[in-house]
C-alpha positions as CSV (number, residue, x, y, z in Angstrom):
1,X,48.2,-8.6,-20.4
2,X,50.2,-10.8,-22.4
3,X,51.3,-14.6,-22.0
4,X,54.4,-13.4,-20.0
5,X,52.0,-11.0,-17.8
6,X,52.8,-7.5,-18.9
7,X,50.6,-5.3,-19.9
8,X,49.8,-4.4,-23.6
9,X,48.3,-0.9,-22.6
10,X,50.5,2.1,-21.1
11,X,47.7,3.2,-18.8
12,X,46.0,1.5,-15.2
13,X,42.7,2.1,-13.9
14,X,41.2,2.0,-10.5
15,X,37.8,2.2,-9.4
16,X,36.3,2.7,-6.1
17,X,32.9,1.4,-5.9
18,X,29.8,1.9,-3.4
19,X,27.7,-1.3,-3.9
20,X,24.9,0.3,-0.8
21,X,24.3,3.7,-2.4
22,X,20.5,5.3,-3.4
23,X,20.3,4.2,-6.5
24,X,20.3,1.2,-6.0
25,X,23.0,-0.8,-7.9
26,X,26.9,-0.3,-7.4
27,X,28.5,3.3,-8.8
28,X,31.6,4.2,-9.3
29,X,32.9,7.0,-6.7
30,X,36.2,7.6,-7.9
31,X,38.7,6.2,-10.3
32,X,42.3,7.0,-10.9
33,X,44.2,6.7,-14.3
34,X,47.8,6.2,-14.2
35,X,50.4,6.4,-17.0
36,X,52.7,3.6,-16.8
37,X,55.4,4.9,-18.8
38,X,55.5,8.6,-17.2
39,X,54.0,7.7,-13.7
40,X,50.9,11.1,-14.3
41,X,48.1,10.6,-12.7
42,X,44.3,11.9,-13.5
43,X,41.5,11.5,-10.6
44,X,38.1,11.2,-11.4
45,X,35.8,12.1,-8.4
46,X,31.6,11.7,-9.1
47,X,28.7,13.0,-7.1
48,X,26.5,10.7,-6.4
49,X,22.5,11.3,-5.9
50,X,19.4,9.0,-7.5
51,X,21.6,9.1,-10.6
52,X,25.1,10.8,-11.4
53,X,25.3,14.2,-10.3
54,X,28.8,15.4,-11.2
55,X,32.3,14.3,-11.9
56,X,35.6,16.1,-10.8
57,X,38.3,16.2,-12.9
58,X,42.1,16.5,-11.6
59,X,44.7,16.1,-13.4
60,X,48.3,18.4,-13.8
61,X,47.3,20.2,-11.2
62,X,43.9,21.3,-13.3
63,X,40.4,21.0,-11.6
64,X,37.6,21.0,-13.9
65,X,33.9,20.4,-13.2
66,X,31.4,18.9,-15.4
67,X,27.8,18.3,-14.9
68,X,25.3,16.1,-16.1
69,X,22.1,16.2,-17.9
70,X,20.0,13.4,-18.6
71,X,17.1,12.4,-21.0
72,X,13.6,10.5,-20.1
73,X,16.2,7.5,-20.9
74,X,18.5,8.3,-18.3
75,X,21.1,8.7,-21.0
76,X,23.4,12.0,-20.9
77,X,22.8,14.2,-23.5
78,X,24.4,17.1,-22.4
79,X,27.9,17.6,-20.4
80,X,27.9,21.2,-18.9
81,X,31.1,23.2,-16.6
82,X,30.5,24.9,-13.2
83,X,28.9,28.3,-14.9
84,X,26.4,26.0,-17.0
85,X,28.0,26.8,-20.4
86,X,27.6,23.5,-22.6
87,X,30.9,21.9,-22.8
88,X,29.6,18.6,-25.2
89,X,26.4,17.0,-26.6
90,X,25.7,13.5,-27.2
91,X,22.9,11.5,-29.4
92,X,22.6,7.7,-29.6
93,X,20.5,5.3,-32.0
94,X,18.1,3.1,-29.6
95,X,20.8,0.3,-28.7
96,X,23.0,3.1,-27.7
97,X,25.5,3.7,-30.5
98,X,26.9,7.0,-30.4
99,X,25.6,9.5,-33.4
100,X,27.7,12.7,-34.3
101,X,30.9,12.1,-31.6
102,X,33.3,9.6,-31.1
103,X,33.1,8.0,-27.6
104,X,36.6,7.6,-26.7
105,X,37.2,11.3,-26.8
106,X,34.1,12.3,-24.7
107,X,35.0,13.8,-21.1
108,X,32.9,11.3,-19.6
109,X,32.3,7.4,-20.0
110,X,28.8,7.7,-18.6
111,X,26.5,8.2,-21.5
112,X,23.9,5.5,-23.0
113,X,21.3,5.1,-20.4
114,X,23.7,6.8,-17.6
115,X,26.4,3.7,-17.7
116,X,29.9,2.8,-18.4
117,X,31.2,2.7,-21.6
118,X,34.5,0.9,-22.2
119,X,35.6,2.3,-25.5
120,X,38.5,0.1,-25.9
121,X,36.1,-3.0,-26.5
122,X,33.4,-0.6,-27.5
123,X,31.1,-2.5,-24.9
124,X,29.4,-0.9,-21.8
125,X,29.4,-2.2,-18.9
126,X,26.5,-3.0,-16.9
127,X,27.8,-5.1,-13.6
128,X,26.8,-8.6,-14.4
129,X,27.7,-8.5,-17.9
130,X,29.5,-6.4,-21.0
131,X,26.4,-4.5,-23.4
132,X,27.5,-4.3,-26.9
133,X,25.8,-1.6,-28.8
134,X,27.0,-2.3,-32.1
135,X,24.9,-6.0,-31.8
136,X,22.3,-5.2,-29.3
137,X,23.2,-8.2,-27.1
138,X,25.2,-8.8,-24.0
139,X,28.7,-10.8,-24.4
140,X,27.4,-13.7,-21.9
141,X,24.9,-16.0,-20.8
142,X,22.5,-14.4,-18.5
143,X,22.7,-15.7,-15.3
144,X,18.9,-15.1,-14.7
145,X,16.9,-18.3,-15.3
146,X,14.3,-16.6,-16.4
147,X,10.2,-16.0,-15.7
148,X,7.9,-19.0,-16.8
149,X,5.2,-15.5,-17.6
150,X,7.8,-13.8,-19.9
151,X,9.2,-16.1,-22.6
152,X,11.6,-13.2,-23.6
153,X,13.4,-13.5,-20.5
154,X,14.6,-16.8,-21.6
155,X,16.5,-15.6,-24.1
156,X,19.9,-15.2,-22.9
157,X,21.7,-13.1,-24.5
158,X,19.2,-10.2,-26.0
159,X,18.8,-6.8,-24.4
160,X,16.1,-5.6,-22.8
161,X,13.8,-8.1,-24.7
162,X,14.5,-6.2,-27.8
163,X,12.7,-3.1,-26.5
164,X,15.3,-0.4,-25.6
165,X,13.5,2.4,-26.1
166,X,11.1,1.8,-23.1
167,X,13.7,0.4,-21.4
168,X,17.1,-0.3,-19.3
169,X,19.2,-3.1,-17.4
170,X,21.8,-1.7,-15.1
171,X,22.0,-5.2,-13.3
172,X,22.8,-6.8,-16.3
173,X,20.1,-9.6,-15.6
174,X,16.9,-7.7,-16.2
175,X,15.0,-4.9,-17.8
176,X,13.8,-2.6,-15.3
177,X,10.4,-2.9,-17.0
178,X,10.8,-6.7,-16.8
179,X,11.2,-6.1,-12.8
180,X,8.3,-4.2,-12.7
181,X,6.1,-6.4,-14.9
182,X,7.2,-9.7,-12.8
183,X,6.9,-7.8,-9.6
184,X,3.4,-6.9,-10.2
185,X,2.2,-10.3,-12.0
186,X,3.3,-11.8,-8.8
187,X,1.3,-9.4,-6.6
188,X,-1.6,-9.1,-8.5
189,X,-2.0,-12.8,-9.2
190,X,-1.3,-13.6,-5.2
191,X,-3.8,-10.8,-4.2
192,X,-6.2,-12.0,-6.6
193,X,-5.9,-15.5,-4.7
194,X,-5.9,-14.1,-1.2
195,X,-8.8,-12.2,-2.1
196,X,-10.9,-14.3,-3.7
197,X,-10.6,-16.6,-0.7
198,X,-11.6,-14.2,2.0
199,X,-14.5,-12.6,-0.1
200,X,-15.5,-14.3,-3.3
201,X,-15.6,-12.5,-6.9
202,X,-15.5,-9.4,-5.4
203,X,-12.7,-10.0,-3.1
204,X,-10.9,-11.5,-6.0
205,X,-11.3,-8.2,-8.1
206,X,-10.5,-5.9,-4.4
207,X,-7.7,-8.4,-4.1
208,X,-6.2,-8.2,-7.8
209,X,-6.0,-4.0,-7.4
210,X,-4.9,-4.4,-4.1
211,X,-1.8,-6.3,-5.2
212,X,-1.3,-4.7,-8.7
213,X,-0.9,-1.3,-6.8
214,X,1.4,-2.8,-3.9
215,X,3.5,-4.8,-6.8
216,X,3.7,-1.9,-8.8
217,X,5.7,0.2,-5.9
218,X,7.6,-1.9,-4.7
219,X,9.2,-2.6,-7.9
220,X,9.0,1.4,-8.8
221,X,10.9,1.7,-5.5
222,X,14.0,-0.7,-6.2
223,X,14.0,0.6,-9.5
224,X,14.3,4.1,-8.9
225,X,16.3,3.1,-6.0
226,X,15.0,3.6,-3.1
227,X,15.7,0.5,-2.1
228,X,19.0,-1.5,-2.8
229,X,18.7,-4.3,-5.3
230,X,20.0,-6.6,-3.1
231,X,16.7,-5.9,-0.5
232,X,14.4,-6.4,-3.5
233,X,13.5,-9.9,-3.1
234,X,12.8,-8.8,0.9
235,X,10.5,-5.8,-0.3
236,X,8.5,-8.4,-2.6
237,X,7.8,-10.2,0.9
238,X,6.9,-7.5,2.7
239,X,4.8,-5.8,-0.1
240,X,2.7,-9.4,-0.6
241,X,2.2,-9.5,3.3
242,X,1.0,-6.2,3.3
243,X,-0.8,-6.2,0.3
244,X,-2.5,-9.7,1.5
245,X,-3.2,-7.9,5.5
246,X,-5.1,-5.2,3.2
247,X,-6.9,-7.5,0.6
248,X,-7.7,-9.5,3.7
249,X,-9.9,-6.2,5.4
250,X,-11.3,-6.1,1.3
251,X,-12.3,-9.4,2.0
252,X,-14.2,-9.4,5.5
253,X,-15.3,-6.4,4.6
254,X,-17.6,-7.9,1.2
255,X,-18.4,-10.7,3.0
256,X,-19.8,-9.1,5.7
257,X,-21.8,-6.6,3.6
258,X,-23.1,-9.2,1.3
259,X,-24.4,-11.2,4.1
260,X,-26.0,-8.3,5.9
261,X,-27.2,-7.2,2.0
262,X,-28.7,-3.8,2.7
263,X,-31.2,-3.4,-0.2
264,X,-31.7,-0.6,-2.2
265,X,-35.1,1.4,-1.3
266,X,-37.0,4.7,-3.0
267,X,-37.1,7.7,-1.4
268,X,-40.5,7.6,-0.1
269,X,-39.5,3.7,1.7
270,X,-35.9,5.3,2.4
271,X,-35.2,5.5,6.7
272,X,-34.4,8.0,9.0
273,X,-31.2,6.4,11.0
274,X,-28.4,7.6,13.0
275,X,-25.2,5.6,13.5
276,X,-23.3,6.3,17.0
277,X,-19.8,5.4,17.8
278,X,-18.3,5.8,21.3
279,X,-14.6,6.1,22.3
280,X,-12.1,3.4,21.8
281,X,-8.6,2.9,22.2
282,X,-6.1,2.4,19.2
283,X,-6.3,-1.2,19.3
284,X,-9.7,-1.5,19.1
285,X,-10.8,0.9,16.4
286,X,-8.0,-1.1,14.6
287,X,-9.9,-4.3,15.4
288,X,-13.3,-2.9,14.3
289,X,-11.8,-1.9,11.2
290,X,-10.4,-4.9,10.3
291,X,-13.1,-6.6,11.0
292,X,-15.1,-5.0,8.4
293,X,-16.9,-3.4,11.4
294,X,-16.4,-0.3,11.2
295,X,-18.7,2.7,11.4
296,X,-18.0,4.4,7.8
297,X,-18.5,0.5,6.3
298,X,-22.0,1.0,8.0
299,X,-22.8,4.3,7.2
300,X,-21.7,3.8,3.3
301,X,-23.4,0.4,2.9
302,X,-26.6,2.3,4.4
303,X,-26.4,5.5,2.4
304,X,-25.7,3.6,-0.7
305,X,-28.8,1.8,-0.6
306,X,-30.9,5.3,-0.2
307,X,-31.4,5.7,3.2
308,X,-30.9,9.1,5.1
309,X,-28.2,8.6,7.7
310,X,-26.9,10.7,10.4
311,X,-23.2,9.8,11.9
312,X,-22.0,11.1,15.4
313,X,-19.0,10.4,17.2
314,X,-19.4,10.0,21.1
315,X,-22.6,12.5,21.8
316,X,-23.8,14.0,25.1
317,X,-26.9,12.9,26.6
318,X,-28.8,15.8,24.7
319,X,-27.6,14.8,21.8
320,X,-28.1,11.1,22.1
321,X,-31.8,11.7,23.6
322,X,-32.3,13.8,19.7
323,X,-30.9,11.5,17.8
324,X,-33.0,8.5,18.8
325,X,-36.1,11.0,17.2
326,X,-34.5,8.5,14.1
327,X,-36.5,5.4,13.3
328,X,-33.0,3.6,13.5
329,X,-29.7,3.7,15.7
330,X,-26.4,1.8,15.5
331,X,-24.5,1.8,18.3
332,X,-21.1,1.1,18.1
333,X,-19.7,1.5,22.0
334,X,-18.6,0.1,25.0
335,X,-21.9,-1.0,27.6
336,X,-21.7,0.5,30.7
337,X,-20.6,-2.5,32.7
338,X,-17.3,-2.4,31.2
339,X,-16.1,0.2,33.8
340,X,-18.9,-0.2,36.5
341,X,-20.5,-3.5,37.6
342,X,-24.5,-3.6,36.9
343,X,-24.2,0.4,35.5
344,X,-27.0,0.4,32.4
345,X,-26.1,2.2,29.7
346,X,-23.5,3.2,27.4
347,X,-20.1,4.5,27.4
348,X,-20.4,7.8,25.8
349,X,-20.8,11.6,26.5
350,X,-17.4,12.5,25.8
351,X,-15.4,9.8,27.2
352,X,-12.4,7.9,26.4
353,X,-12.0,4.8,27.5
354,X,-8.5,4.6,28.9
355,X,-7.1,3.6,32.2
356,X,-6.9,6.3,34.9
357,X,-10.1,8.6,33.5
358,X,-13.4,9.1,35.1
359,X,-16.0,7.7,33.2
360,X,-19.2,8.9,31.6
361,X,-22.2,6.8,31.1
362,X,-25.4,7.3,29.0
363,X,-27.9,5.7,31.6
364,X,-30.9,3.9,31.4
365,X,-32.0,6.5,34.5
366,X,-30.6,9.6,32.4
367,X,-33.4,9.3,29.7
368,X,-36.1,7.5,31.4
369,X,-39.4,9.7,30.2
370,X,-37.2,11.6,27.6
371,X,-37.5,9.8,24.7
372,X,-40.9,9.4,22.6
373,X,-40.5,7.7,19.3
374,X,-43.1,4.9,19.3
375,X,-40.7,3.7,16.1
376,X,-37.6,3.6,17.8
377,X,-35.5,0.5,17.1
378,X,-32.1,0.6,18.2
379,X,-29.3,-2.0,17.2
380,X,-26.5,-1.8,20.0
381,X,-23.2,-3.8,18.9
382,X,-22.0,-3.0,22.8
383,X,-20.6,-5.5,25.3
384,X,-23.0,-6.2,28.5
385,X,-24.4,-3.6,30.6
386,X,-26.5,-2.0,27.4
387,X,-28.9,-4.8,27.8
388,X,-29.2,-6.1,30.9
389,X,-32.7,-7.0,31.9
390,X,-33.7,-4.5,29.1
391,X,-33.9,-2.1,31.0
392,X,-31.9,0.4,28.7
393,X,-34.8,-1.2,26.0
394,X,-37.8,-0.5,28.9
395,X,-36.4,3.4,29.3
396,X,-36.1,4.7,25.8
397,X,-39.2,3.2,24.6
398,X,-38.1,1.5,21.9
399,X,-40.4,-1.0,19.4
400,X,-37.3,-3.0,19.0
401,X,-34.0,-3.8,20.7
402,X,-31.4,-5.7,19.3
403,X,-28.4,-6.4,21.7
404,X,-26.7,-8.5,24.8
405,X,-26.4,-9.0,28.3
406,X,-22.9,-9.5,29.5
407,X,-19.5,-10.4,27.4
408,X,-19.7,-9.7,23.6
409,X,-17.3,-11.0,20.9
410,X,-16.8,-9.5,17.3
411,X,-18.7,-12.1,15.8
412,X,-21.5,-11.0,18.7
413,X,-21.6,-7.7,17.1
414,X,-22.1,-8.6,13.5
415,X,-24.3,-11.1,14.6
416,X,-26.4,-8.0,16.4
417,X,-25.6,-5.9,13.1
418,X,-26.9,-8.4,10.6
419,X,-30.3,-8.3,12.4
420,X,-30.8,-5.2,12.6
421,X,-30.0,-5.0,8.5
422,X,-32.8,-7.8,8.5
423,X,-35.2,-5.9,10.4
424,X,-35.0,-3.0,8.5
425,X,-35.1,-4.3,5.0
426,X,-38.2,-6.3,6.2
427,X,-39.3,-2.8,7.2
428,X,-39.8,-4.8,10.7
429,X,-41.8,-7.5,9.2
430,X,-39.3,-10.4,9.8
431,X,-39.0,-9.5,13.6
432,X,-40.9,-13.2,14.8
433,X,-37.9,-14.7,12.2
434,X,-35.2,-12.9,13.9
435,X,-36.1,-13.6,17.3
436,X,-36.0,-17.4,16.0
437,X,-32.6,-17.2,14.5
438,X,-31.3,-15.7,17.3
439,X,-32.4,-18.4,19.3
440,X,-31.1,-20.8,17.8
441,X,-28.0,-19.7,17.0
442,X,-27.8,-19.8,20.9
443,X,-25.0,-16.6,21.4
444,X,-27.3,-14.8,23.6
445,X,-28.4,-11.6,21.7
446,X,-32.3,-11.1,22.3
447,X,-34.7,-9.0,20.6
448,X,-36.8,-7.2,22.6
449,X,-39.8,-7.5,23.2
């Protein structure tokens, strides 16, 4: 307009923007042109999807159709009609300055990297701020202080740190690729930190994939826009807390191992052993897990270090009374005092342990006479009733028994699993040491006899 408020141009726009669409960042849904001096009217209508789609055309009572088609850039190269003939083509240098057409006569103002272009100031607009091709730098100060990693980003006027082939800004504050480089220096560098605390050098390394691969969706996700850009900064929370709940297993999970430190054996030293887990509910497989407890940790740390290893999930008596032909069992299961007061024995045979259902026991009186393995040394991470007055120890014969009479905690179990790692990589040498320890350490697991 000029100083008396009229304006210097014959024709008004209007947009109507959607700021909460899928992509991401506000897009124009329709926008009407009116001629001031005749009062005709043209509207604009565009289909929206993870980019532009379409845009309708009306104008003089005319309805025409034009679709678009995009390069790896996200810039349209082609415009087609509704039977898919080509209608025009368009080719830019890497800042985006048109090559071959003219872009105030183009049918669409959405070419260079899929965004506005304003040909009457020959900028294009990208929401916080004017682009202007012709200089490859924005027309105001970005409002983005900047990232302390990425010097470039202080710059404040230069587009997509001088790299526009690899990359885009449709916020007008940041590259794309500078969102996803931040995003996953952040999460990387914090699950690096998380992770080093819960499990040393290796935790650090666990941690530092952990968050490069959670930092690297996230921002993949508000770029593409699957997320709004305004819920960005929430999905960065949410991916670190994630990322640090998984780097965190990572971490109990190499500090446990290292500190049971199954070592490597030949074939001829390797051992015979079965690992047996018994039903449990939801919470508490999710508790072993992330404990570092669980049973695939065991079987993969044992496997690893050459020994032949047999895994079953909740067997029948038969099958239990077979697998203890192994020089070693792990048992992973409720005792059989968790349902019935003074029962012997171990929650298995098929059951699941959930309110309402009749339970099934593997007894102390069940295999009394059936098992002969004068090797047999089973480790039972099992709360109460598995051990009490060794009797369960005193039926199956065993050489060893590693376990507890009533209540057991988590740390009870890998206390139980750690000497049972001992005793085998003593090769049941160390059994006078464990006994000691145990003692000591005064949390009532025994080794029997």
């Amino acid at each position: 307009a000029d100083a008396d408020g009229n304006p210097e141009t014959s024709k008004l726009t209007t947009y109507l923007n959607d700021p909460l669409n899928i992509t991401g960042y506000s897009q124009v849904l329709k926008q009407v042109e009116t001629d001031l001096e005749t009062g005709e009217q043209a509207n604009i209508t565009y289909i929206i999807g993870h980019s532009k789609i379409a845009q309708i055309v009306v104008k003089n009572g005319t309805e025409q159709e034009y679709y678009f088609t995009f390069d790896g850039h996200g810039s349209t190269r082609v415009l087609t009609d509704l039977t898919g003939a080509i209608v025009e083509l368009y080719s830019f240098d890497a800042y985006g300055n048109a090559i071959g057409f003219n872009p105030a006569e183009a049918l669409t103002e959405f070419l260079y990297s899929g965004e506005q272009f304003d040909s009457k100031i020959g900028q294009q607009y990208l929401r916080a701020r004017y682009y202007d091709p012709a200089t490859g730098r924005f027309n105001r100060l970005d409002p983005f202080f900047g990232n302390l990693s990425d010097p470039q980003s202080f710059h404040k006027y230069l587009y997509t740190h001088g790299d526009p082939v690899n990359s885009v800004d449709p916020s007008g504050k940041m590259s794309a690729m500078a969102t996803v480089c931040v995003t996953v220096t952040v999460c990387t560098g914090v699950g690096a930190l998380v992770g080093g605390i819960m499990g040393g050098w290796k935790g650090a390394g666990y941690g530092a994939t952990g968050g490069f691969f959670v930092g690297l969706g996230i921002a993949i996700a508000g770029t593409l826009g699957v997320a709004s850009a305004s819920s960005l900064p929430l999905l960065y929370g949410v991916g670190l807390v994630m990322g640090g709940l998984g780097i965190w297993s990572y971490g109990i999970y190499d500090t446990i191992f290292s500190s049971w430190g199954v070592k490597p054996v030949s074939a001829n030293n390797a051992k015979n052993i079965a690992v047996i887990e018994g039903s449990m509910n939801v919470v508490e497989y999710a508790g072993t897990y992330y404990s570092g407890m669980s049973t695939s940790y065991l079987v993969s740390a044992l496997r690893s270090a050459g020994h032949n290893v047999t895994y079953k999930l909740n067997p029948d008596e038969e099958t239990f009374i077979n697998l203890c032909k192994n020089e070693y069992v792990f048992i992973f299961s409720h005792g059989g005092s968790d349902i019935v007061s003074e029962q012997t024995g171990f929650l298995l045979g098929g059951t699941q342990f959930e309110p309402g259902t009749k339970p099934a026991f593997i007894t102390d009186k069940e295999i009394m006479g059936k098992i002969d393995n004068p090797n047999l040394v089973i480790v039972a991470g099992a709360c109460s009733g598995a051990a009490q007055d060794n009797k369960f120890a005193q039926a199956a014969k065993t050489k060893y028994y590693i376990g507890k009479s009533g209540a057991i905690s988590i740390q009870d179990s890998v206390s139980i699993l750690q000497y049972g790692i001992e005793l085998l990589n003593s090769d049941g040498q160390d059994v006078s040491k464990i006994k000691e320890k145990a003692n000591k350490a005064g949390h009532g697991v025994t080794v029997y006899p």
